[in-house]
N, C-alpha and C positions, 0 to 999 in steps of 0.2 A: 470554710465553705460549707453551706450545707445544699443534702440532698431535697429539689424539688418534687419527690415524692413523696418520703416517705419523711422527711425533716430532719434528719439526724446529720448529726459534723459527718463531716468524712476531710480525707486527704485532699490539699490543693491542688498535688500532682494525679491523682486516681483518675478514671476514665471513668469508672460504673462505683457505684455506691453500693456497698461490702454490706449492705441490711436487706437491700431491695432486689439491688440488679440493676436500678436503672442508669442509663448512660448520666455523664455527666458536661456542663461546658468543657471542660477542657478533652474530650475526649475525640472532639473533631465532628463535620459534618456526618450525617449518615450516607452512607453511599447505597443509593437506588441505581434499578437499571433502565437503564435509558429506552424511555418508552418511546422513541422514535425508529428503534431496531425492529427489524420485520420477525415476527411471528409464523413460525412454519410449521404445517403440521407434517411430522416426520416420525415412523416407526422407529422405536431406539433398538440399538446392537442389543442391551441389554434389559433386565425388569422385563423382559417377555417371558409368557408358559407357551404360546401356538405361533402369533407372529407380531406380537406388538405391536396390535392396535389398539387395544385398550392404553396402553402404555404412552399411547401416541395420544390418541385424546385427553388421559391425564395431565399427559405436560403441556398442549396447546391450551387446556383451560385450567392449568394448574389448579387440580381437585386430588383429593387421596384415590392413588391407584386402585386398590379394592375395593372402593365406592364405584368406580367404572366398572371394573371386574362384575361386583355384584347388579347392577344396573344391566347390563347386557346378559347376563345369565337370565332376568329377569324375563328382560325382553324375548329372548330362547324360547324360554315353559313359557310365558303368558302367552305372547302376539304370535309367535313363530316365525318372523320374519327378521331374528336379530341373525339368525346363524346366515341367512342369505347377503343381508347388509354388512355382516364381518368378511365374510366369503370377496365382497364388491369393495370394502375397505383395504384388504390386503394384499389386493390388486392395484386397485386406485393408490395407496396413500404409497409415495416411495422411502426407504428406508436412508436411516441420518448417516453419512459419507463418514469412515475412517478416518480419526485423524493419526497421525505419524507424528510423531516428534523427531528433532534433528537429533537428537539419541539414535534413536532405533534404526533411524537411515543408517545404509552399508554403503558404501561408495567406491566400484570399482574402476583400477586403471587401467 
């Protein structure tokens, strides 16, 4: 078999081609996430410095975190109206719900 990339043999059973990286037939469909799932924008527990709004907008538009960060610091010195708009975000936006694994449950009798 050879690699549609980069041309070279590789293994019949291999998944990713050992020159390049890239996948191979036999390594199975790619799995995407199902763009039918709702989008929410949620403050995460974590990735916060103040209250993880930045954080929150990062993942609702899946951008690099410090490009948010520096974007609204921005906004801060230039406009002056970013620290009032984070202030109305970290009110407004509510934070993403605790999940518990059946581990960590205690279950009294």
């Amino acid at each position: 078999m050879f690699c549609t990339q980069c041309g070279n043999s590789i293994d019949e059973k291999a998944n990713f081609c050992p020159n390049c990286g890239a996948r191979t037939a036999s390594a199975g469909p790619v799995l995407q996430e199902d763009p039918r799932r709702e989008k929410k924008l949620l403050r995460p527990r974590e990735d916060k410095w103040i209250a993880g709004v930045c954080g929150a907008f990062a993942n609702y538009f899946q951008v690099d975190l410090t490009l948010v960060r520096l974007l609204w610091a921005a906004s801060i010195i230039l406009a002056g109206t970013g620290l009032l708009v984070y202030l109305l975000c970290w009110i407004i936006i509510p934070r993403e719900p605790i999940y518990v694994s059946e581990r960590t449950q205690t279950f009294s009798a």
